[in-house]
C-alpha atoms as an extended CHARMM CRD file, in Angstrom:
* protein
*
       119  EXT
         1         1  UNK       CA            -35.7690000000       -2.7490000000        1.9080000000  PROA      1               0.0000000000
         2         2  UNK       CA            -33.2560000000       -0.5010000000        3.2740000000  PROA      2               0.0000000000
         3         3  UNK       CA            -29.2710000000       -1.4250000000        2.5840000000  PROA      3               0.0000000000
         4         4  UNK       CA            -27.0610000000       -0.1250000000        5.7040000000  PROA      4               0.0000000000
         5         5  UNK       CA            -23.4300000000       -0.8350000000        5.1280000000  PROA      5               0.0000000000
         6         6  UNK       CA            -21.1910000000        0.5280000000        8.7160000000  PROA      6               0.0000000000
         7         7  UNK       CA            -17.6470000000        0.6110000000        7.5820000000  PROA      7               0.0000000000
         8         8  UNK       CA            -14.8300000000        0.8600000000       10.1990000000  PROA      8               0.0000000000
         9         9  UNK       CA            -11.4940000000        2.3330000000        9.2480000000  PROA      9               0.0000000000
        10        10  UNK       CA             -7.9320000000        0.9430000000       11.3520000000  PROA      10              0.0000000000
        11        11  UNK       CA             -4.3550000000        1.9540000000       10.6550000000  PROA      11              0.0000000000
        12        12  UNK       CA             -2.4330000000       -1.2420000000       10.2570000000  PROA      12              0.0000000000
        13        13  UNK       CA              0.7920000000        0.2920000000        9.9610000000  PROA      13              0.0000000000
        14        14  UNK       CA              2.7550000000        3.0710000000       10.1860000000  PROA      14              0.0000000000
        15        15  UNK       CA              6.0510000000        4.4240000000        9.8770000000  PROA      15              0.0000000000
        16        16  UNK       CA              8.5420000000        5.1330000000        6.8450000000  PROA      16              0.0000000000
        17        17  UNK       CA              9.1120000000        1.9470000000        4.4200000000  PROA      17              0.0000000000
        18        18  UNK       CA             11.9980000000        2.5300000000        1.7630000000  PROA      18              0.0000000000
        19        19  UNK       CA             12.5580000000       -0.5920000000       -0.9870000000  PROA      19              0.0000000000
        20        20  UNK       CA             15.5030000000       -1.9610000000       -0.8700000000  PROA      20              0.0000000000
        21        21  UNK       CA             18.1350000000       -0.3500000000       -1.9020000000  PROA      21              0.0000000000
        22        22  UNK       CA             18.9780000000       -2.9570000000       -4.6700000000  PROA      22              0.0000000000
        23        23  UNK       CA             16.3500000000       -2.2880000000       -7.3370000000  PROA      23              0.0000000000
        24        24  UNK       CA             13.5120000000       -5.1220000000       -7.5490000000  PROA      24              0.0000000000
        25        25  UNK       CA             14.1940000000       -6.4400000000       -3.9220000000  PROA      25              0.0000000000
        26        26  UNK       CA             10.9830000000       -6.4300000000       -1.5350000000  PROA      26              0.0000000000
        27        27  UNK       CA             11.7750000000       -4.7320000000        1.4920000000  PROA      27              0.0000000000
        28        28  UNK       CA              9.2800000000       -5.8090000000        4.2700000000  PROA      28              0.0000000000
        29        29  UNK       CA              7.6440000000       -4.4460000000        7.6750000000  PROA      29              0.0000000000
        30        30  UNK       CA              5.0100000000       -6.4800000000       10.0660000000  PROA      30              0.0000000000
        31        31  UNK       CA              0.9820000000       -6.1030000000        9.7010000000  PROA      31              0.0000000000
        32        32  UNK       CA             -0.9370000000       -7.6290000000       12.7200000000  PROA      32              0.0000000000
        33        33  UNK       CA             -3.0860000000      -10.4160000000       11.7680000000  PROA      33              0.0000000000
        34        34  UNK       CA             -6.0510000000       -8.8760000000       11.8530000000  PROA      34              0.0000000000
        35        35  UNK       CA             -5.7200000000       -7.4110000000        8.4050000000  PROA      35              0.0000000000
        36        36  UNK       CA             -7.2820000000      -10.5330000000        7.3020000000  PROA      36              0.0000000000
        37        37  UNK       CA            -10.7960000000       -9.0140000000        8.6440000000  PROA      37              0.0000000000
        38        38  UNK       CA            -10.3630000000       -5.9550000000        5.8260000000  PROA      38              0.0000000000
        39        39  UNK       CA            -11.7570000000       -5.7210000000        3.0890000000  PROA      39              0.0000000000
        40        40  UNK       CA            -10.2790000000       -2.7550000000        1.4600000000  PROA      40              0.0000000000
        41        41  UNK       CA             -6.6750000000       -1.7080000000        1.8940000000  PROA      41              0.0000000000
        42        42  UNK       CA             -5.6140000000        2.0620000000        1.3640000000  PROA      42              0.0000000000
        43        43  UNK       CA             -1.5580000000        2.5060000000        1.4050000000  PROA      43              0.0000000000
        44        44  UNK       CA             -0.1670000000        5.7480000000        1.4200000000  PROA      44              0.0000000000
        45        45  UNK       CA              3.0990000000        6.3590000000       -0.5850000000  PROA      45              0.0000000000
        46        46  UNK       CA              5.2790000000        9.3200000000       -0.9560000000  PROA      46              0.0000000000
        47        47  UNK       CA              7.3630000000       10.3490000000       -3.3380000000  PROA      47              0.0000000000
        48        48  UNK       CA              9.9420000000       13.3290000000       -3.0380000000  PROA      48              0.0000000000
        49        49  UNK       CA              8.6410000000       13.7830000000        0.2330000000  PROA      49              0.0000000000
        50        50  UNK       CA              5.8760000000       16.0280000000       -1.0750000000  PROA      50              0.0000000000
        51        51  UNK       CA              3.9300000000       14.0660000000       -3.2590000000  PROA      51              0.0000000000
        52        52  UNK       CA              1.4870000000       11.6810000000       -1.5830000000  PROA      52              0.0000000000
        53        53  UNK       CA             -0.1250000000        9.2630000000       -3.6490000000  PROA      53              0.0000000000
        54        54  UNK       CA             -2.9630000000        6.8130000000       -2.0570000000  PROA      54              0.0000000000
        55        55  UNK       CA             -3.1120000000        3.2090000000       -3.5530000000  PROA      55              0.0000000000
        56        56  UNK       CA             -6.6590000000        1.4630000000       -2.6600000000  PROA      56              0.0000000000
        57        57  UNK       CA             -6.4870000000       -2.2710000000       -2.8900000000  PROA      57              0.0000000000
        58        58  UNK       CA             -8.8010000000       -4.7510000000       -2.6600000000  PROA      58              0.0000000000
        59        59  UNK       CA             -8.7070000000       -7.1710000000        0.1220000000  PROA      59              0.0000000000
        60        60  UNK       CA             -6.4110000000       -9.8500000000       -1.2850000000  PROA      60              0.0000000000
        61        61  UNK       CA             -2.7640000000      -11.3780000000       -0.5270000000  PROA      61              0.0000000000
        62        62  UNK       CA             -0.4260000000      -10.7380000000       -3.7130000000  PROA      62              0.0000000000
        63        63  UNK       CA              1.0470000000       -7.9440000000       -5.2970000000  PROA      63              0.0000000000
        64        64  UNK       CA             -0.3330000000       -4.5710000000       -6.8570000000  PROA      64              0.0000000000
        65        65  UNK       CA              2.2780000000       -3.0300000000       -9.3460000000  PROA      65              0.0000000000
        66        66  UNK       CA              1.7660000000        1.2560000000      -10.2840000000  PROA      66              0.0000000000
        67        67  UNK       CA              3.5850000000        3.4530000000      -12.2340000000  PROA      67              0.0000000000
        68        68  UNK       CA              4.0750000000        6.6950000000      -10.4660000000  PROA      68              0.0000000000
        69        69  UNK       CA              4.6080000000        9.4450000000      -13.3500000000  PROA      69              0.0000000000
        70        70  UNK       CA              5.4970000000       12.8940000000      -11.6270000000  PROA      70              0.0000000000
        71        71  UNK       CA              4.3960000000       15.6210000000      -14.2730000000  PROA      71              0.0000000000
        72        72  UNK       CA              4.4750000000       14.2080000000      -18.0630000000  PROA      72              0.0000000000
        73        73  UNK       CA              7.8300000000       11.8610000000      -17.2490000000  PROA      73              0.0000000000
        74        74  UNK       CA              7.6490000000        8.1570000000      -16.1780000000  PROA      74              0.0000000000
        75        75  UNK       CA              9.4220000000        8.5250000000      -13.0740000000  PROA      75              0.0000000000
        76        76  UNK       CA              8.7120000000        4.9050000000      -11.3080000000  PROA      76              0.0000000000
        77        77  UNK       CA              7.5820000000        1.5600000000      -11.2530000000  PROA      77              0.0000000000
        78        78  UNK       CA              6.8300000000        0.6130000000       -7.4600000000  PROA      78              0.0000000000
        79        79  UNK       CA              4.9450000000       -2.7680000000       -6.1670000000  PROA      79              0.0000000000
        80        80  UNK       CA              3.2580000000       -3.2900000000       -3.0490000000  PROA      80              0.0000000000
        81        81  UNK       CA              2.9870000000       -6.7270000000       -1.6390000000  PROA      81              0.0000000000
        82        82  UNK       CA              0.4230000000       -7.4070000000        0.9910000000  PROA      82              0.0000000000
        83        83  UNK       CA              0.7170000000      -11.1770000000        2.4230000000  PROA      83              0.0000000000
        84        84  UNK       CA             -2.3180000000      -11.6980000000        4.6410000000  PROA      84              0.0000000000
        85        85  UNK       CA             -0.7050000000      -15.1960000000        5.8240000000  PROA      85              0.0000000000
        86        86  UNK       CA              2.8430000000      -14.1310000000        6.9980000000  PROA      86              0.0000000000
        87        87  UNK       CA              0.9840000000      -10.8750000000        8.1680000000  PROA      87              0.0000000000
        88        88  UNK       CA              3.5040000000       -8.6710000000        6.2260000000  PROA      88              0.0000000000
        89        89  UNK       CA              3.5480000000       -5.6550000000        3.5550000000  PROA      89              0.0000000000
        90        90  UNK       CA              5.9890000000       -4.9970000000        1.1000000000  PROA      90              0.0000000000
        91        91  UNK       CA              7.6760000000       -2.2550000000       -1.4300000000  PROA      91              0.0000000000
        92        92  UNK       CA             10.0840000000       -2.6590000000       -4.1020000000  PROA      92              0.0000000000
        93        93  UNK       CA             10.9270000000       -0.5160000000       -7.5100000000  PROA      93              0.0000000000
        94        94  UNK       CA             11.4640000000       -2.2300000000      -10.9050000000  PROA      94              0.0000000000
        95        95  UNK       CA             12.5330000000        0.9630000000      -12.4200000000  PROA      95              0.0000000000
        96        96  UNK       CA             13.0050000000        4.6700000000      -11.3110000000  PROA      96              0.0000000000
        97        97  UNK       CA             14.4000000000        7.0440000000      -13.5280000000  PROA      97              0.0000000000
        98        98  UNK       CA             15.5120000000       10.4450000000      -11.9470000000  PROA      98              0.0000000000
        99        99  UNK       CA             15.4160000000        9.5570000000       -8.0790000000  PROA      99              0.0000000000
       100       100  UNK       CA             17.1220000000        7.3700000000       -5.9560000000  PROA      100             0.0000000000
       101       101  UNK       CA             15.8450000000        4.2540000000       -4.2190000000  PROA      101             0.0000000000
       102       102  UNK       CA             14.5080000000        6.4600000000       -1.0560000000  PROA      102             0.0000000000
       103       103  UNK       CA             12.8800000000        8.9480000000       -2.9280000000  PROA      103             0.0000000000
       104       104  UNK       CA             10.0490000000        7.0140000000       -2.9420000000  PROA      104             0.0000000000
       105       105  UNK       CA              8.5880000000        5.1710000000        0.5290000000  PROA      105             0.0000000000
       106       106  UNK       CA              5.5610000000        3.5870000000        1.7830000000  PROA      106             0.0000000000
       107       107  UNK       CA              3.7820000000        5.8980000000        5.0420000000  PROA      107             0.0000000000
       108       108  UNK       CA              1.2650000000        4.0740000000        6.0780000000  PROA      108             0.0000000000
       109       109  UNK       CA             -1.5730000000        0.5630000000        5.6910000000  PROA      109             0.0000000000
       110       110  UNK       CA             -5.2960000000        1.4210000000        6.2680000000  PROA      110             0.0000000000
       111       111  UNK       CA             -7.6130000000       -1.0650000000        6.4160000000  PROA      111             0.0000000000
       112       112  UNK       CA            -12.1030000000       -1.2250000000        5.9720000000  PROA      112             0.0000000000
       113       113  UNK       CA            -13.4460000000       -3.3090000000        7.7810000000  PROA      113             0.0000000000
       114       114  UNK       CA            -17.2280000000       -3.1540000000        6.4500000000  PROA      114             0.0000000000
       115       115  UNK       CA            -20.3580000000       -4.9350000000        7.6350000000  PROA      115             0.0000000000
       116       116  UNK       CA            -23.0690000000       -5.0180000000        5.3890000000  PROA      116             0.0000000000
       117       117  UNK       CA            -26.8200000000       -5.4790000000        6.8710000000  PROA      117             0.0000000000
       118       118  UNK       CA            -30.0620000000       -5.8040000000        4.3900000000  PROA      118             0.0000000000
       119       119  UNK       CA            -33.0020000000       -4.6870000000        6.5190000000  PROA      119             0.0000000000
């Protein structure tokens, strides 16, 4: 028995996200609906515009909080929404200490699509 898995990697989105500027508000862009066929989401966020960070997310719609700590100080508290049904990803900061609101943005959605054969 030989396990083959054939994974296929698409950019769902692209561009520069910032939160909101009012701290805890969602700020949303537009996935196509095809995201629904992934199984694994990678998001790219960047912080200080020289610290990239990649979040890997299982495929689900809901919302993946992270602290982001930039050397030994807790510098933010980011979520990313992904809503498979209203095709549409989100960013927001509960808390940043030491940076304003569009210090920290969301680059870019990858998405796995992954077929698995048993032969």
């Amino acid at each position: 028995m030989c396990l083959l898995r054939n994974t296929n990697t698409i950019r769902l989105w692209d561009g520069t996200l910032y939160p909101s500027s009012t701290i805890g508000n969602f700020n949303y862009a537009t996935i196509p609906g095809d995201a629904s066929k992934c199984t694994v989401f990678i998001v790219h966020l960047t912080i200080a515009e020289d610290k990239i960070y990649e979040v890997i997310i299982p495929h689900f719609t809901g919302t993946v909080t992270k602290n982001i700590y930039l050397g030994a100080t807790y510098n933010a508290k980011i979520s990313i929404d992904i809503n498979l049904t209203s095709h549409r990803i989100g960013v927001k900061i509960d808390k940043i200490a030491g940076w304003t609101y569009n210090a920290v943005h969301l680059d870019c959605l990858y998405g796995i699509r992954g077929i698995t054969q048993v032969i």
